[in-house]
C-alpha positions in Angstrom: 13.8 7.1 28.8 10.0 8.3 27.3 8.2 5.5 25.6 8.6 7.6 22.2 10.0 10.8 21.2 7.7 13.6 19.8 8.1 15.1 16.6 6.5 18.2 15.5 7.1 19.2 12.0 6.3 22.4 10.5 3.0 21.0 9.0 1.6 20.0 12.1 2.0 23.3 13.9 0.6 25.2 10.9 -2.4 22.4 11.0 -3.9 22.9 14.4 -2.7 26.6 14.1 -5.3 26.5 11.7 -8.2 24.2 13.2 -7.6 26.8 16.3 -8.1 29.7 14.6 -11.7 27.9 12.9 -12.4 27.4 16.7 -12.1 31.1 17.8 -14.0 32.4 14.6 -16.3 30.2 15.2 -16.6 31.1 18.8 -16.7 34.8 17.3 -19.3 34.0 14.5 -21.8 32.7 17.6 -21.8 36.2 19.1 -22.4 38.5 16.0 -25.5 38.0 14.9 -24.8 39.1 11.4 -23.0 36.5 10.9 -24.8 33.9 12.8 -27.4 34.7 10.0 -25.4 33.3 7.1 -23.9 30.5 9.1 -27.3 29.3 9.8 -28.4 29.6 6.2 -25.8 26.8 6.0 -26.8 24.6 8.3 -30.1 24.3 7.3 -29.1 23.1 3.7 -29.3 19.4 3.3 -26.4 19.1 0.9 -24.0 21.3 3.1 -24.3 19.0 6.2 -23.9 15.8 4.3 -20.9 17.8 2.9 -19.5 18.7 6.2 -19.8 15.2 7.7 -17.7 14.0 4.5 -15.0 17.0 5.0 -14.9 16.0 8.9 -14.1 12.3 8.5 -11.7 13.7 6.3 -10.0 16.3 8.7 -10.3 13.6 11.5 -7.6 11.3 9.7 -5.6 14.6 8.6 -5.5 15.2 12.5 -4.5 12.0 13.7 -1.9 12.0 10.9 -0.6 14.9 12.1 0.6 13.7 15.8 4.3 12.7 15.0 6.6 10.8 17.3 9.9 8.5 17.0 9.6 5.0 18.7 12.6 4.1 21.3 15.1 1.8 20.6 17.5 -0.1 23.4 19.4 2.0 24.6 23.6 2.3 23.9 26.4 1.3 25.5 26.7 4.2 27.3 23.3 3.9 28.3 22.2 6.9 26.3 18.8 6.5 24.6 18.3 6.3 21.2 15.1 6.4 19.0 14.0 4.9 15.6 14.4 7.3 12.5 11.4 6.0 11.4 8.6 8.9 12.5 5.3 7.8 12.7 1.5 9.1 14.0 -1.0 8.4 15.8 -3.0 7.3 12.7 -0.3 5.0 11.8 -0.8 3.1 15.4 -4.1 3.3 14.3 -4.0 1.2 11.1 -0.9 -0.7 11.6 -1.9 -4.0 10.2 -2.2 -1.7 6.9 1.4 -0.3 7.9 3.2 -3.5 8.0 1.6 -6.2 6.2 4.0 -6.0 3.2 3.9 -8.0 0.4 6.3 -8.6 -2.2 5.1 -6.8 -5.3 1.8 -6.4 -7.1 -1.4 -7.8 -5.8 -5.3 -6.9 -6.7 -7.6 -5.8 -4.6 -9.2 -8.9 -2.4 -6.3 -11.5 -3.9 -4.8 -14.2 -2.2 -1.7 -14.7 -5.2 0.5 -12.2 -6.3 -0.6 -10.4 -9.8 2.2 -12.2 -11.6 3.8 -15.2 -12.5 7.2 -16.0 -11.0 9.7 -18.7 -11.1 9.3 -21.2 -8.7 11.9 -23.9 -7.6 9.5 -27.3 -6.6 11.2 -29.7 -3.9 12.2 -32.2 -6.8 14.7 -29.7 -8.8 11.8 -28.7 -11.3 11.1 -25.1 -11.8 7.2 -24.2 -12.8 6.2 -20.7 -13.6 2.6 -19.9 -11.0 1.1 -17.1 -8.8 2.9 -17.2 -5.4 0.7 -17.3 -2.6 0.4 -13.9 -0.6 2.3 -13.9 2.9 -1.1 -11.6 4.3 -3.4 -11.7 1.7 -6.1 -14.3 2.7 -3.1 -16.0 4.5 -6.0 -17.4 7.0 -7.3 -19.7 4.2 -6.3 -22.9 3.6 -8.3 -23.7 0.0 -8.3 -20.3 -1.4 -10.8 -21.5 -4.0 -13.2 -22.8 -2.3 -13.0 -20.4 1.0 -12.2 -17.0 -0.2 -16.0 -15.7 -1.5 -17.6 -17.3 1.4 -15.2 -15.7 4.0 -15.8 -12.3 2.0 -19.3 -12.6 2.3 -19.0 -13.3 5.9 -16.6 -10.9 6.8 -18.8 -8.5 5.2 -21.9 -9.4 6.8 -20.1 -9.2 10.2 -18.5 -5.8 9.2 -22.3 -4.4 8.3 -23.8 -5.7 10.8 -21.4 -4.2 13.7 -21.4 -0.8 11.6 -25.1 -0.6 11.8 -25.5 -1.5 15.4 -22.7 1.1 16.2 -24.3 3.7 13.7 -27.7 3.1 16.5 -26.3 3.2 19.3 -24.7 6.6 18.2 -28.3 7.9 16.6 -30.0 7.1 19.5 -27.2 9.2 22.1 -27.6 12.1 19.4 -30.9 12.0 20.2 -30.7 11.8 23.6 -29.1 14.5 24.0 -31.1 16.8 22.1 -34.1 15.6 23.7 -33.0 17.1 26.9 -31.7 20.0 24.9 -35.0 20.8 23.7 -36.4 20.0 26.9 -38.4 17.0 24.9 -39.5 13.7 26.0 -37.2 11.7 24.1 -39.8 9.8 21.8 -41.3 13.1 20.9 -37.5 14.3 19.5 -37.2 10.8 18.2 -40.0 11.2 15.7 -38.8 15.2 15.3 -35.7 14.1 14.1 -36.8 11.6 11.8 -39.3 13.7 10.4 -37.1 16.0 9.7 -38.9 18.7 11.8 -35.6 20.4 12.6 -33.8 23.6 11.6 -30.9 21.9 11.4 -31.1 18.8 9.3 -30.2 16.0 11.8 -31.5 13.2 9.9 -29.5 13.9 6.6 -26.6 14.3 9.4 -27.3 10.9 10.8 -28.0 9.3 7.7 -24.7 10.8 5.9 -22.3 9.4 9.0 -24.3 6.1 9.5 -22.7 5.6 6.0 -19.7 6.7 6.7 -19.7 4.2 10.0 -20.8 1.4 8.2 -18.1 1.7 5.4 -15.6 1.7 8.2 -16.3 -1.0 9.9 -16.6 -3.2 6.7 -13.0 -2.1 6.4 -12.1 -3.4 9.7 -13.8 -6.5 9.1 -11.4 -6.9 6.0 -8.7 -4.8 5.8 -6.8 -7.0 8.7 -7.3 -10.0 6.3 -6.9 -9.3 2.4 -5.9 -6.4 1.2 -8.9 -4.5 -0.2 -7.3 -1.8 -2.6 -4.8 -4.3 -3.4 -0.9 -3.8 -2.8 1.9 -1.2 -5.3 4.7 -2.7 -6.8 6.8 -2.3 -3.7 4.0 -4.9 -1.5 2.6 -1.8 0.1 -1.1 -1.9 0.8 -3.1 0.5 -1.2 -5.7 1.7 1.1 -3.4 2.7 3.8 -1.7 5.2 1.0 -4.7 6.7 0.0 -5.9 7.0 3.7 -2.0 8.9 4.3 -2.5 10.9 1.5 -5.5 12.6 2.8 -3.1 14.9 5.1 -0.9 16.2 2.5 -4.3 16.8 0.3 -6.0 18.8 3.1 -2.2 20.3 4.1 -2.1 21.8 0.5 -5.9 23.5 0.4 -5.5 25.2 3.8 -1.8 25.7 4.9 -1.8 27.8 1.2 -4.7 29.4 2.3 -2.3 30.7 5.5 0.1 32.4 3.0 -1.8 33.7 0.3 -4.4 35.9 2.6 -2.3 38.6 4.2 -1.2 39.4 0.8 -4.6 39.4 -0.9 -6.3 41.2 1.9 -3.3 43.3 2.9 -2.4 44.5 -0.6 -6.2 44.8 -2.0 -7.6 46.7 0.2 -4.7 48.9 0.5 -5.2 48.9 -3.9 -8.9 49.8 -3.5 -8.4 52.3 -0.2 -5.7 54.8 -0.8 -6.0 54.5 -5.5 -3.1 56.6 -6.9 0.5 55.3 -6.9 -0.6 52.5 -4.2 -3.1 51.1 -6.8 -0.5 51.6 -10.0 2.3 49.0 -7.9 -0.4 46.4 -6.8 -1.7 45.8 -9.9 1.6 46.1 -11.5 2.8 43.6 -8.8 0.4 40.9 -9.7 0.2 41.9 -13.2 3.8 40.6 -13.4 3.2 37.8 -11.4 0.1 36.7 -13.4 2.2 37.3 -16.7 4.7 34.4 -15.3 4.0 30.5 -15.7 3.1 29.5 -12.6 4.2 25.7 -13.2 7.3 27.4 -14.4 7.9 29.1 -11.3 6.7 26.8 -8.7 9.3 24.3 -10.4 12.0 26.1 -10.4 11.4 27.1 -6.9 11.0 23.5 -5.8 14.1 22.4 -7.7 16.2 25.0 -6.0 14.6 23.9 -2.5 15.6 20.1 -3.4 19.2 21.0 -4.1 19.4 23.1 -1.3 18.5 20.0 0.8 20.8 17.5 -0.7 23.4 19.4 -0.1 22.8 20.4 3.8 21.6 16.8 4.5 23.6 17.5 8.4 19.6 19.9 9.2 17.2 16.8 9.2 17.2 14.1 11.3 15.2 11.9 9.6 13.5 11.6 5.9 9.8 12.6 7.5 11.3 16.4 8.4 13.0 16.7 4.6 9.9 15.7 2.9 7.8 17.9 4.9 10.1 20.9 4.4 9.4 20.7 1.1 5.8 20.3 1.4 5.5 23.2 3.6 7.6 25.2 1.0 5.5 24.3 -1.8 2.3 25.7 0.2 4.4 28.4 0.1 5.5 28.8 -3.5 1.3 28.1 -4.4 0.5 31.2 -1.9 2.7 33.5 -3.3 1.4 32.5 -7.2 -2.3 32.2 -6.5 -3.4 35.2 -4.1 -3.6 37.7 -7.3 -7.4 36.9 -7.6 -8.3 37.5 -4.6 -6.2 40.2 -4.0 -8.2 41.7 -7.4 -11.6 41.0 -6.2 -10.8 42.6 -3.0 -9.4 45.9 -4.9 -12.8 46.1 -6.7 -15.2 45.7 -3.4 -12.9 48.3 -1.5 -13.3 50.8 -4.4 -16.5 50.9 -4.1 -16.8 51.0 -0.7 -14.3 53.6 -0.2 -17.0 55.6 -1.6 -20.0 55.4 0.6 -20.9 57.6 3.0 -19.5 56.1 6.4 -16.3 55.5 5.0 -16.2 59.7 3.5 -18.0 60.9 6.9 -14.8 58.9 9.0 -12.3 60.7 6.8 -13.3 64.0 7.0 -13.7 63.3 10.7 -10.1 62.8 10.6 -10.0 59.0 11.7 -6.7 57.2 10.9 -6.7 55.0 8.0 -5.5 52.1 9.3 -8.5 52.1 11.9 -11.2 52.9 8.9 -9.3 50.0 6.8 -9.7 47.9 10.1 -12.9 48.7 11.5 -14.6 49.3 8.2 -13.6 47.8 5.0 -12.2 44.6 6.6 -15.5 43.4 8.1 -17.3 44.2 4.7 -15.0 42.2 2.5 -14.7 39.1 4.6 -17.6 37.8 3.1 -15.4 38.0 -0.6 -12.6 36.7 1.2 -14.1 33.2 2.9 -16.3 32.6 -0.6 -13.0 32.9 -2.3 -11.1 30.4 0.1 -13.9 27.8 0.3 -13.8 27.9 -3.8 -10.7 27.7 -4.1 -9.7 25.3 -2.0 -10.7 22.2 -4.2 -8.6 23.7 -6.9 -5.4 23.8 -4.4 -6.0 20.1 -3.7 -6.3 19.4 -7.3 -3.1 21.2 -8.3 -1.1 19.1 -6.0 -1.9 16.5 -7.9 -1.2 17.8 -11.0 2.1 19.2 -10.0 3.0 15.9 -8.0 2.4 14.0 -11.4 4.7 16.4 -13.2 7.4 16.1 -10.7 7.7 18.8 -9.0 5.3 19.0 -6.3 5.5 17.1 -2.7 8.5 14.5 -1.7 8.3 11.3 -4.2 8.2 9.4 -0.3 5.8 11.3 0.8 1.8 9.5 1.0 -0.1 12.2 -1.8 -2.8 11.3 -4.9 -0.3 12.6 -6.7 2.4 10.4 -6.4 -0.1 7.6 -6.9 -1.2 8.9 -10.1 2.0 9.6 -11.0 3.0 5.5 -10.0 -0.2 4.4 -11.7 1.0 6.2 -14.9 3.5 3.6 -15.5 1.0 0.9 -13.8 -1.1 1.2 -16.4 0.7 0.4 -19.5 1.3 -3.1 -17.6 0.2 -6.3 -19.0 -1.4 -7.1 -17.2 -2.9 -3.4 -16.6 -2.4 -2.4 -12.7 -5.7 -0.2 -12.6 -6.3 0.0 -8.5 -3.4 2.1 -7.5 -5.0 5.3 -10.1 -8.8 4.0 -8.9 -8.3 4.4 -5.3 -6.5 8.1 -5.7 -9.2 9.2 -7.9 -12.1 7.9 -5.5 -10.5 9.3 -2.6 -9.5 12.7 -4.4 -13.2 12.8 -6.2 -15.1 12.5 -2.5 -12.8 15.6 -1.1 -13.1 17.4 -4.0 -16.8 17.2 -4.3 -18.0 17.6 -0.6 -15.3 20.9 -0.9 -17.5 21.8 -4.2 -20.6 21.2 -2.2 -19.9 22.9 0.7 -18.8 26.2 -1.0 -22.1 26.8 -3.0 -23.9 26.8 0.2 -21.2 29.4 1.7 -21.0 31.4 -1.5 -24.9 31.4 -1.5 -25.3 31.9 2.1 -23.0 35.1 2.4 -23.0 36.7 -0.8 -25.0 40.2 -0.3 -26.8 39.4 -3.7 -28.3 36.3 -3.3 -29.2 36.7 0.1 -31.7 39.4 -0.9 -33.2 37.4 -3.7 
């Protein structure tokens, strides 16, 4: 019998489908010179590396989230095996003390007593009302009020400490080993570095994941031992949602990206290229389309995918593969709804380019259109097309939440900032007021968001045609 059973869900095949195909354009990208040009215009922008760091961390937990597998169980009496339903990943082996420290209900962020009063039958027959103790929670301490700040504070100068020494020792093999690849002595690319006497900006790079390292191991130094985000009202540890949610967050901006682009390319270019009757039924087609609600749609679509799974519950084995169906259908349902303005943009660029001289010369040559759509006007839009998909993909991430909120967006047991909004709505009219559950999805949402925001100025300035000439 394997020590665990691998799952692969739709998700995670569309996932590193995706991170492969970055990996072969970027392979491409570093042997065309025209667009090593742009690329590098990127690079050399302060904001965009810090950016990219941020958006790595990021896609480093989507990935490890994203390697499913069932645990085994003892085997039956026909010695058959058999495997847990529960589906986990590699990140979950990762954090587990997040996983399964459970408590009973609500708790705040660094408490060692639950956030309300209960009941409590004393040894004598008398019943008091008081804050039950945590079972995890600062379960180490014996006097919670007189340990609990100083084991903080010491836990937190331990964490800081081993973040900053593993932060060096990573700085200094970074600059190691471009020392030898600038054929340096290695004092000389020291003071480089920190001088910021690169084209790339190493030092902003440093700085931005010496952060990032440092905040992680303060975690480590904690999270095993209180529970910093605080705990739901089903005893479940805040951070490690927010930290789960990051998959379906990065899921929704790129597997939509997947199903809106052959429409937008294929259809606008095709609008822009052959005009006449193929122009009147694009626009018409996402005319009508843009004329319909898109929360109207996108809920009725998800409805109709819910009832079709609660009524054909015999096609999933375990509740991981229903609630990913319907995430993978809701990238769906937002790709079909939001490539119209794309698919518009790219009708106006090939219009005009359908008019310049290369493009008339290879026509009256005789040269097939699908080879003049392919070898001409596809290389000259690309640059609308990845502006347009690094813009928009903040907006995607957003709308998830929005739609999560409203009901109809990913599996209500699925980790997503919008199911913890959409907990924290009621949370909040508590009273007392549960405020951590809605602070941790926003902090966690706003970081993404922004270093996505950041990142595509510096594309959109970096290939548009405009701006590169000013």
């Amino acid at each position: 019998m394997l020590a665990f059973k691998p799952v692969i869900l739709w998700t995670d095949a569309l996932i590193f489908a995706v991170v492969a195909t970055a990996a072969v354009f970027a392979v491409y990208a570093c042997r065309r010179e025209h667009l090593r040009v742009p690329w590098r215009q990127v690079t050399r922008s302060r904001l965009s590396m810090s950016a990219l760091v941020v958006l790595t961390a990021y896609g480093a937990v989507a990935l490890f989230d994203s390697v499913h597998f069932r645990l085994p169980l003892p085997p039956d009496h026909r010695g058959r095996a058999q495997y847990s339903a529960e589906v986990l990943s590699v990140f979950d082996l990762m954090v587990r003390p997040l996983r399964t420290r459970m408590e009973k209900t609500y708790s705040a962020p660094f408490a060692t007593h639950l956030y309300a009063k209960e009941t409590v039958q004393l040894s004598d027959g008398t019943s008091v009302r008081i804050f039950p103790r945590l079972e995890y929670g600062g379960a180490h301490l014996k006097d919670t009020a007189r340990e609990q700040t100083g084991d903080i504070l010491r836990q937190t100068v331990i964490g800081l400490m081993t973040g900053v020494l593993a932060w060096v020792i990573i700085a200094l093999g970074i600059t190691a080993w471009l020392a030898r690849r600038w054929r340096e002595p290695y004092v000389a690319a020291l003071a480089r570095v920190a001088g910021a006497r690169c084209d790339l900006p190493w030092h902003v790079v440093l700085m931005t994941a010496g952060v990032l390292i440092v905040l992680i191991a303060w975690l480590m130094a904690l999270a095993p031992r209180y529970h910093v985000l605080g705990t739901d009202k089903v005893g479940q540890d805040v951070l490690y949602q927010a930290l789960k949610s990051i998959r379906t967050g990065l899921a929704i901006g790129t597997l939509t990206t997947l199903v809106m682009l052959p429409f937008a390319v294929l259809l606008g270019i095709m609008a822009g290229f052959f005009k006449g009757w193929v122009d009147d039924a694009v626009q018409y087609l996402y005319t009508t389309l843009n004329s319909i609600p898109g929360v109207l749609l996108i809920a009725a679509a998800v409805l109709m995918l819910q009832v079709y799974i609660d009524t054909h519950p015999e096609l999933f084995q375990t509740q991981q593969e229903r609630a990913d169906l319907r995430l993978l259908f809701l990238c769906i349902i937002l790709g079909v709804t939001s490539w119209t303005g794309l698919c518009r943009l790219l009708r106006g660029e090939s219009l005009k380019l359908s008019t310049a001289d290369y493009i008339q010369a290879a026509t009256a040559l005789g040269v097939r259109h699908s080879r003049i759509i392919i070898r001409h006007l596809l290389p000259n839009v690309m640059h609308v097309v990845l502006i347009v998909l690094v813009l928009d993909f903040s907006g995607l991430v957003l709308a998830e939440a929005v739609l999560s909120y409203v009901g109809v967006g990913v599996d209500p047991v699925m980790n997503s900032w919008g199911n913890m909004i959409n907990a924290a709505r009621l949370e909040m009219a508590r009273e007392p007021m549960v405020w951590w559950s809605l602070t941790a999805a926003f902090i966690f949402m706003f970081i993404l968001v922004l270093a996505a925001n950041v990142f595509a100025d510096a594309v959109r300035d970096a290939f548009d045609p405009r701006l590169r000439r000013q």
